[in-house]
C-alpha positions in Angstrom: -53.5 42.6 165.3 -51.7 45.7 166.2 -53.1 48.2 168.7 -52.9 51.8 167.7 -52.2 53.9 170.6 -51.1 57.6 170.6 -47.2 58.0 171.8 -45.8 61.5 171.2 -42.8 60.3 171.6 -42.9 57.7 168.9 -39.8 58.1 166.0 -41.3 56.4 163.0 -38.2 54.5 162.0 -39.0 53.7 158.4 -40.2 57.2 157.5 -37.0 58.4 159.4 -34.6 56.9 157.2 -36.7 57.6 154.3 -36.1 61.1 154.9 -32.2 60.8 155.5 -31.6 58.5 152.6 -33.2 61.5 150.7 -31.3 63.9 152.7 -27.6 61.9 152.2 -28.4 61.8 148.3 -29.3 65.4 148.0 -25.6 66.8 150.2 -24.0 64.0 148.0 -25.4 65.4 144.4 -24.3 69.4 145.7 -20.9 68.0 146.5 -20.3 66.0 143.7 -21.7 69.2 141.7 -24.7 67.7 140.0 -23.2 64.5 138.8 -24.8 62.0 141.0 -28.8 63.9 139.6 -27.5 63.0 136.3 -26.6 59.5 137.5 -29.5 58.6 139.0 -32.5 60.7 136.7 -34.7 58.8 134.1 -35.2 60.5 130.2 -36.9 58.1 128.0 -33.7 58.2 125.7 -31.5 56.4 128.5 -34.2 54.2 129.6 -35.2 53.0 126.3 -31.3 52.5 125.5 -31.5 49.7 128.2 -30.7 51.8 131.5 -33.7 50.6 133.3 -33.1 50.9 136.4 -33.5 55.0 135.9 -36.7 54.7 136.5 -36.2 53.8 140.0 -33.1 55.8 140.5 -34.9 58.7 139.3 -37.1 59.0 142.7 -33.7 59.7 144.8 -32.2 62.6 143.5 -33.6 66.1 143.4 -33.1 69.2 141.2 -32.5 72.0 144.1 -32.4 72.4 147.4 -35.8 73.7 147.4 -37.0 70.4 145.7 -35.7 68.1 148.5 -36.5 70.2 150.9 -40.3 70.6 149.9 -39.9 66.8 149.5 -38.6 65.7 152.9 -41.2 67.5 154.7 -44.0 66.2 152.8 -42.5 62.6 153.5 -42.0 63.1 157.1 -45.5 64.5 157.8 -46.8 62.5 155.2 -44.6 58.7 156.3 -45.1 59.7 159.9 -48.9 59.3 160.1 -49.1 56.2 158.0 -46.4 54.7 160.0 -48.4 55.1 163.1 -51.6 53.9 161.5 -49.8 50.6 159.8 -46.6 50.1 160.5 -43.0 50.3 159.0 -43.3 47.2 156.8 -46.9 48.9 154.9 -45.0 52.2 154.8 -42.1 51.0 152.8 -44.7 49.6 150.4 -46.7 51.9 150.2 -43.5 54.4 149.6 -42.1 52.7 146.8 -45.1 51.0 144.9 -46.0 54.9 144.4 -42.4 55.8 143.6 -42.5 53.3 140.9 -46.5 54.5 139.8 -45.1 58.0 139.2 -42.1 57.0 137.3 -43.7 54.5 135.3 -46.7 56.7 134.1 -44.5 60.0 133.6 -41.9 57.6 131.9 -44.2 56.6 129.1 -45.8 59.6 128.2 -43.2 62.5 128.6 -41.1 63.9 125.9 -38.1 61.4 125.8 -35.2 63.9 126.4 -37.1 65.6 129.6 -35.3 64.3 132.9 -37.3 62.9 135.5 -36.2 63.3 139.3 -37.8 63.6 142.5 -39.5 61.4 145.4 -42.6 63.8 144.4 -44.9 60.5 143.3 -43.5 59.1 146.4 -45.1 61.3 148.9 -48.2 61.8 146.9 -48.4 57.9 147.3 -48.2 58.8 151.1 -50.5 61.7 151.0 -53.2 58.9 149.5 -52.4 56.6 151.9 -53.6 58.9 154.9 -56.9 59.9 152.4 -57.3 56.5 151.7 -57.5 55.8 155.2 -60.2 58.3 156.5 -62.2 56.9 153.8 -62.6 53.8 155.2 -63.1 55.3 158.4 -66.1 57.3 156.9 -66.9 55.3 154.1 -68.1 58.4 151.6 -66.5 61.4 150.1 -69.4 62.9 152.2 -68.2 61.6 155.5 -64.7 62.3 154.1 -65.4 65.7 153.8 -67.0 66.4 157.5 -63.7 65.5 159.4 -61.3 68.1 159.4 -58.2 66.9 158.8 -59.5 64.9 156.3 -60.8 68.3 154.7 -57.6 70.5 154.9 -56.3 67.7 153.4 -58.3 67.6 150.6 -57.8 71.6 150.1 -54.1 70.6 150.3 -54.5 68.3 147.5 -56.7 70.8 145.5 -53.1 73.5 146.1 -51.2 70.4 144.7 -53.1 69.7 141.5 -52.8 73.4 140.7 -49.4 73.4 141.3 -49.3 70.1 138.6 -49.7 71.7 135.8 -46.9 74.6 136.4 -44.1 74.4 134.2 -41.7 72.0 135.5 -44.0 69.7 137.5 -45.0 66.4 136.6 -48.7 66.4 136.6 -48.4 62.4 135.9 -45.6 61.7 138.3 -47.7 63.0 140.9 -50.9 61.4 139.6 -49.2 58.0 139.5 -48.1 57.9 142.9 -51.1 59.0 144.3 -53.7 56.7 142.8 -51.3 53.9 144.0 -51.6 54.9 147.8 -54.9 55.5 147.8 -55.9 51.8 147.3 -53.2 50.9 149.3 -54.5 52.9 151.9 -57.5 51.8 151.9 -55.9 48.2 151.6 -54.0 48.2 154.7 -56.8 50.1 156.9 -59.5 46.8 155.6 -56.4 44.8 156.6 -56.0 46.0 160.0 -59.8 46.1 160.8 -59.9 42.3 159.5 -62.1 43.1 156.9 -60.2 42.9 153.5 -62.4 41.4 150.9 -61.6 40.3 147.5 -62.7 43.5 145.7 -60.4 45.6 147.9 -57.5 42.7 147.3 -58.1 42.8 143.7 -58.0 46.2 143.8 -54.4 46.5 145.1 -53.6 43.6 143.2 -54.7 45.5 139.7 -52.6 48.5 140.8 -49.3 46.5 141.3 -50.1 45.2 137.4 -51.0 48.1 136.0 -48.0 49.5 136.9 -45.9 46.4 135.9 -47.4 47.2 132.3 -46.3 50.9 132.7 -42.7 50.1 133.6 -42.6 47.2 130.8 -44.2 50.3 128.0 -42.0 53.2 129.6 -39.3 50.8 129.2 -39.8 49.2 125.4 -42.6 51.2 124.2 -42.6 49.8 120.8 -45.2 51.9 119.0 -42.7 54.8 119.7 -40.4 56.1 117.4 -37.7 56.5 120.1 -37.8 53.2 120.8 -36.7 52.7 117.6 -34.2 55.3 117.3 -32.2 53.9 120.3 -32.3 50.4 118.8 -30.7 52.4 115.2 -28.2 53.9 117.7 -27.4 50.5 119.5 -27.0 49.1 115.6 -24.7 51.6 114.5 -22.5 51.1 117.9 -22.1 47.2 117.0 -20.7 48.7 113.2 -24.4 47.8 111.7 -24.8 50.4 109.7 -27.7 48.5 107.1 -29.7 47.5 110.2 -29.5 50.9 112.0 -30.5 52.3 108.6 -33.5 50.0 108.7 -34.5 51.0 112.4 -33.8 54.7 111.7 -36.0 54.2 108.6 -38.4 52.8 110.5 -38.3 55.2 113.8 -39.1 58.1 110.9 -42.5 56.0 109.8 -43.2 56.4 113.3 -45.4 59.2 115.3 -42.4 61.8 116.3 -44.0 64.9 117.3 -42.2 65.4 120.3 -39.1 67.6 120.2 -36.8 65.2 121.7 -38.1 62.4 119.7 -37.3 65.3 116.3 -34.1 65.8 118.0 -33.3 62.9 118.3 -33.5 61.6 114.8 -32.1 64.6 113.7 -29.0 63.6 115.3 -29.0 60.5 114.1 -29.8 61.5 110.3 -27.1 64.1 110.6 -24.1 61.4 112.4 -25.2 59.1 109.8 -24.6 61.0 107.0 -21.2 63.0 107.8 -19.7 59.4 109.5 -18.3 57.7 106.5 -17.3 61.2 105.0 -15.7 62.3 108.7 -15.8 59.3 110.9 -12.7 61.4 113.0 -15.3 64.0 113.6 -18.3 61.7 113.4 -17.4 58.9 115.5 -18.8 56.4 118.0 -18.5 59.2 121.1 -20.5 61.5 118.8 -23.2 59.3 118.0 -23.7 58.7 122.0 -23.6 62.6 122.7 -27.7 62.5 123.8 -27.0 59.4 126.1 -26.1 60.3 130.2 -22.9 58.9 130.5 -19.5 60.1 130.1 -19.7 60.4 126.9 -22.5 62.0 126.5 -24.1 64.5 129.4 -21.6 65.4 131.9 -21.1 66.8 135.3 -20.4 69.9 133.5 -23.2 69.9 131.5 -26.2 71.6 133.1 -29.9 70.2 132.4 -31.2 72.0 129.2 -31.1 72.1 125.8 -30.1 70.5 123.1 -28.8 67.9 125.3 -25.5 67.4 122.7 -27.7 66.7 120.0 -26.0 66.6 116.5 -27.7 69.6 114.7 -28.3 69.5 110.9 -26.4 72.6 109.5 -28.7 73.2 107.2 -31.2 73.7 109.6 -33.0 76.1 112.0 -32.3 75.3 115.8 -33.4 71.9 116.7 -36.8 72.7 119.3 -36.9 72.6 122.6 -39.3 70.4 124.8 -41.6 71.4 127.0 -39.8 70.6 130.6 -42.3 67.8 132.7 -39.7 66.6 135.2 -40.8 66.1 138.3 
């Protein structure tokens, strides 16, 4: 077992190159002038269309300055303390099982064309991680409460929750990641003391599934209609037209409340019914014009709306999403 002993001098390597990874990412996406944000973020419409790994990706690139700035502090402070307490190997963990949490919640419940970015449910992973360790120590909210640090954190995580629910904030990404390093928190610190039991093991355990079952739902959530809407698209790209009518069909039969899920089959409805009449006009780079990729969203292409969604000419102008990204 590992002795913890206080050394002001003591670099914390893994939360060190946490920060800089973030750091190098963020100077790369200015340079590049956004495109590497658009590279790397995570809408339901790309992830559903089989670019899974988004939702990974998505917790490395940042939407300003001010958004990785805010971010790298909070993961230094943050990364720093739990290194100290547990060690590189736990940080890392504890770092990326939250990263994962907060995309995977805000994934499966935000409105499909919103992008998701930042390494926000990252450090609130962290954040728990330091709250689920004073717990332990005290082993109450009471106790909790009665240490200072413990306390300013606590009024630091009341200033965060508020800040949630402001537009432009995921409230789930942030939730995600922090439920995660709580129990893992409290994991490692039962760990270190040598007295992990099985309800603290299947706790930690239960975390890592549940959000195994979030990715696998953010990822084919098949009681969405997006879901199928992108598998329509993905028919009409192999020159299926009858089966992508089905699955269009079908995505309409579906719950679409949601203005990018509306948007989104409005663009389909409207490529489907001009492309045999003007399949110049109407082609295969048309149909892909909500997708990230080159054919769709690019570089040039600020975040915002309609995200090159085919409008219906006969119709008002398609309806804009409320914006949850991270």
């Amino acid at each position: 077992m590992a002795i913890r002993q206080y050394n002001p001098g003591y670099m914390p390597p893994a939360t060190l190159a946490l920060v800089a990874l973030n750091v190098a990412i963020a100077i790369a996406d200015i340079i590049s002038g956004g495109v590497i944000e658009k590279l790397g973020w995570a809408r339901g419409i790309d992830v559903q269309y089989g670019e899974y790994w988004r939702l990974f990706t998505c917790g490395w690139v940042h939407g300003s300055v001010m958004h990785i700035a805010f971010n790298a502090y909070g993961i230094y402070v943050l990364g720093s303390i739990v290194e100290r307490l547990h060690g590189w190997k736990p940080t890392v963990i504890i770092y990326m099982v939250s990263l994962m949490g907060g995309s995977a919640l805000a994934m499966a419940f935000m409105d499909p064309a919103i992008p998701l970015v930042g390494a926000s449910g990252a450090a609130y992973g962290l954040f728990g991680a330091v709250l689920g360790f004073f717990y332990v120590k005290t082993g109450s909210l009471k106790g909790l409460v009665q240490i200072p640090a413990a306390r300013m954190l606590l009024i630091w995580l009341a200033f965060g929750a508020y800040m949630s629910t402001r537009p432009g904030v995921s409230l789930l990404g942030h939730l995600g990641g922090f439920v995660p390093g709580v129990i893992l928190g409290m994991f490692f610190e039962h760990k270190y003391k040598r007295e992990l039991d099985l309800y603290n093991s299947l706790a930690a355990a239960l975390v890592c599934v549940a959000i195994a079952g979030l990715t696998a739902f953010a990822c084919a959530p098949f009681t969405r209609s997006t879901w199928y809407a992108t598998r329509a698209l993905h028919a009409y790209e192999d020159g299926d037209l009858e089966r992508g009518d089905e699955l269009l069909q079908e995505a309409r039969g579906r719950n679409h409340t949601r203005a990018g899920e509306q948007n989104l089959l409005t663009h389909l409805t409207v490529w489907r019914r001009f492309h045999e009449e003007l399949p110049k006009v109407y082609d295969m780079d048309a149909l892909r014009l909500p997708l990230t990729h080159a054919a769709g969203i690019t570089s040039s292409i600020s975040p915002g709306m309609p995200y090159n969604f085919l409008r219906d000419p006969d119709a008002p102008e398609p309806l804009e999403p409320v914006d949850t990204g991270d």
